[in-house]
SEDRENVO-858094 format. One line per 5 residues: number of its first residue (from 1); for each residue x, y, z of N, C-alpha, C. Coordinates in nm, 4 decimals, always signed. Layout:
N
NUM	X Y Z X Y Z X Y Z  ... $
END
This chain:
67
1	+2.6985 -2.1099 +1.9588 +2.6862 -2.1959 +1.8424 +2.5398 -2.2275 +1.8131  +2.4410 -2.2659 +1.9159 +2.3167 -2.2990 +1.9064 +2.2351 -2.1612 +1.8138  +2.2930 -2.0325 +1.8695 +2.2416 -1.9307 +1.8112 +2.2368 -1.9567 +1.6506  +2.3459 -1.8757 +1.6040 +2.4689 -1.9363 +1.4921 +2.3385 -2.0390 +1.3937  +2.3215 -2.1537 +1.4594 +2.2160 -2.2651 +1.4194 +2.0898 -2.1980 +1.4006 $
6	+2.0188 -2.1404 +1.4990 +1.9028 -2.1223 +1.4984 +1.8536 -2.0131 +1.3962  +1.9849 -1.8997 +1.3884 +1.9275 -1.7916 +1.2931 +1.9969 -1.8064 +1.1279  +2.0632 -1.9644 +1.1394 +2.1017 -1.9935 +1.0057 +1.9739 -2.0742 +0.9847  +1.8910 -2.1568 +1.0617 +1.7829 -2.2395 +0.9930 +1.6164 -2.1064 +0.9737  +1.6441 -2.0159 +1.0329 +1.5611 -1.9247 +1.0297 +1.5423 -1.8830 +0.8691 $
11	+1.6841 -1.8145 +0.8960 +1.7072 -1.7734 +0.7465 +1.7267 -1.8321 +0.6223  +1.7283 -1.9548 +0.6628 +1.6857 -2.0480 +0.5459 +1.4836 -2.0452 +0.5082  +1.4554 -2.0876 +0.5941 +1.3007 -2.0751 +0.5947 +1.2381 -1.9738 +0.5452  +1.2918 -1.8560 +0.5880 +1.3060 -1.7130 +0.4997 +1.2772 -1.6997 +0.3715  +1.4061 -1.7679 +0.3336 +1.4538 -1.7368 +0.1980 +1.3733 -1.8282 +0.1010 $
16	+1.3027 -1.9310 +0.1585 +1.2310 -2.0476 +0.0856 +1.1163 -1.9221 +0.0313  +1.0300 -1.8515 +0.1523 +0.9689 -1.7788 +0.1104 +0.9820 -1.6425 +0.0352  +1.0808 -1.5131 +0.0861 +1.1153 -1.4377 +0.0049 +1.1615 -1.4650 -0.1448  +1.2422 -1.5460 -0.1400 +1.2858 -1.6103 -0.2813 +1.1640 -1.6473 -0.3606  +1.0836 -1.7106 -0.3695 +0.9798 -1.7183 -0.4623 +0.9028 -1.6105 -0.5090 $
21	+0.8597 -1.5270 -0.3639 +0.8319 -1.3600 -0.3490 +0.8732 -1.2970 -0.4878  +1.0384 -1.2870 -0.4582 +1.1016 -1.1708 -0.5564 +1.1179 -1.2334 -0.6969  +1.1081 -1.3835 -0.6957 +1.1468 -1.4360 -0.8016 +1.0118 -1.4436 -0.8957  +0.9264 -1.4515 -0.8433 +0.7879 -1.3988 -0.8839 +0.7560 -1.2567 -0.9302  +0.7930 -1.1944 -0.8468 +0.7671 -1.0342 -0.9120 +0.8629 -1.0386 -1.0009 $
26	+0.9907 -1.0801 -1.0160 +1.0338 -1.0082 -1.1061 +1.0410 -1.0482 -1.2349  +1.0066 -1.2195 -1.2665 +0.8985 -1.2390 -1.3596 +0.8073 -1.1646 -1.3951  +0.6815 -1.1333 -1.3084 +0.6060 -1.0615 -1.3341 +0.6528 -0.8937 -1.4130  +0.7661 -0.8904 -1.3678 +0.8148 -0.7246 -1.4060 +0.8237 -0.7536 -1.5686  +0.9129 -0.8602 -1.5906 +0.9536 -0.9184 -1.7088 +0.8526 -0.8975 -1.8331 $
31	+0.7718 -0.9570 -1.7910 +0.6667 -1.0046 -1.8845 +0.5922 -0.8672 -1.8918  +0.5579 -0.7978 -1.7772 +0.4829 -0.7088 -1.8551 +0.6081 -0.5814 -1.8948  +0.7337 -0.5918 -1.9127 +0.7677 -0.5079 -1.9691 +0.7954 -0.5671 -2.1535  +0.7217 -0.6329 -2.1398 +0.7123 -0.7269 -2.2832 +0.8367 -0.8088 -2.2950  +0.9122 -0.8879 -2.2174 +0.9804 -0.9944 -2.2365 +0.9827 -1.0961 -2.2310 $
36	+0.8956 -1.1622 -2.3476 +0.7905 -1.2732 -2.2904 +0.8529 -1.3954 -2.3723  +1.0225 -1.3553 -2.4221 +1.1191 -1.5088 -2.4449 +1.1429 -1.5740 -2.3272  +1.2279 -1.7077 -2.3369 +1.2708 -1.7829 -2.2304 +1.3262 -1.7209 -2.1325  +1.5167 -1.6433 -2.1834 +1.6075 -1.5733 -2.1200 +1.5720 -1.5079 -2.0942  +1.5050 -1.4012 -2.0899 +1.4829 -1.2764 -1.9579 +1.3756 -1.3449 -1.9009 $
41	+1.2754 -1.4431 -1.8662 +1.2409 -1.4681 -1.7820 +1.2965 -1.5604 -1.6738  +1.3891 -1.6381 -1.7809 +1.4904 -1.7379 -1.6495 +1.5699 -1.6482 -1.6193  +1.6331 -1.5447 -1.6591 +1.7085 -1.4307 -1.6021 +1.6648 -1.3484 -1.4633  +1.5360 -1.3314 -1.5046 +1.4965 -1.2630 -1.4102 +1.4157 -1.3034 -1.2949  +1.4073 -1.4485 -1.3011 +1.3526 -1.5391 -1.1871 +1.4754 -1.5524 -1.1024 $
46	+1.6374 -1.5683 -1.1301 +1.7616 -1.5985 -1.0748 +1.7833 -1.4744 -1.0241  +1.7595 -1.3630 -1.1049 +1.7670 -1.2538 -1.0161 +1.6898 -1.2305 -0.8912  +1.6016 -1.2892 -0.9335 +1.5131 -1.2600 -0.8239 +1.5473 -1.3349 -0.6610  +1.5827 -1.4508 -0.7131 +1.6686 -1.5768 -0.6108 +1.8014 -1.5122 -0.5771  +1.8321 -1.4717 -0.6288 +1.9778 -1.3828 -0.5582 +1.9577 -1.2688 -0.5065 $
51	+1.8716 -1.1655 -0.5188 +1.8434 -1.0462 -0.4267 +1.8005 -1.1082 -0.2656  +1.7364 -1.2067 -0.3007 +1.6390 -1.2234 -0.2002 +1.7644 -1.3190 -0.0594  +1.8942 -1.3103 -0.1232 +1.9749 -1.4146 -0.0037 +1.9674 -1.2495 +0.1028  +2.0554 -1.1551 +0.0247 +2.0566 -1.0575 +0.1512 +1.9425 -1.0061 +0.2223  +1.8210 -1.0034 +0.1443 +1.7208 -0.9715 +0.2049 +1.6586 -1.0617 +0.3262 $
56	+1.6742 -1.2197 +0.3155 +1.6445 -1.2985 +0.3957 +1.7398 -1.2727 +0.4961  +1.8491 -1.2725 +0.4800 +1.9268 -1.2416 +0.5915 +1.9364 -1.1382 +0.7035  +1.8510 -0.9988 +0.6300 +1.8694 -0.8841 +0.6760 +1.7337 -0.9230 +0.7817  +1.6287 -1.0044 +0.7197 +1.4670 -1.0045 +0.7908 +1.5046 -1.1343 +0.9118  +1.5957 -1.2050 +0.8635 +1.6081 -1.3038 +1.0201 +1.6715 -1.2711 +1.1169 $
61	+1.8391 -1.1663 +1.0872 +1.8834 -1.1030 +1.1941 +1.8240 -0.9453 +1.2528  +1.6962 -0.9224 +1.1766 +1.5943 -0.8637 +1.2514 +1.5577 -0.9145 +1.3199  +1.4451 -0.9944 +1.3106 +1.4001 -1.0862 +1.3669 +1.4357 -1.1433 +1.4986  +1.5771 -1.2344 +1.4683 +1.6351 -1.2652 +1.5649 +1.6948 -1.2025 +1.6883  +1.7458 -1.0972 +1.6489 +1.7701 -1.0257 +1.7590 +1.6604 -0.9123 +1.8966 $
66	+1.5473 -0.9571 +1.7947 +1.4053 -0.9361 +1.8744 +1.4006 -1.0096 +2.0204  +1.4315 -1.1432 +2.0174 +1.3815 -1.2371 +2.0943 +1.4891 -1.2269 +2.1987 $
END
């Protein structure tokens, strides 16, 4: 259970960072593919926050199973 805990608060911490990461680039993708309204950039900031759950997950039970 302690595990369980430790690589769920991991992967939270993770995701604080990847999530801004992807949610950033893919703003950035946005805009310079000239979509420089509201909706595709709040679109593509949420996208970016939702790729990034499996990815955090995939980099902490890396991680974790290191140690």
């Amino acid at each position: 259970m302690i595990e369980r805990n430790d690589m769920l608060r991991l992967g939270l911490i993770l995701y604080l960072f990847i999530g801004t990461t992807l949610a950033g680039s893919a703003m950035i993708a946005a805009l310079t593919a000239g979509y420089d309204t509201t909706v595709p950039v709040v679109v593509s900031a949420l996208a970016g926050f939702v790729a990034a759950i499996p990815v955090a997950w995939l980099v902490a039970r890396g991680l974790y199973s290191e140690q």
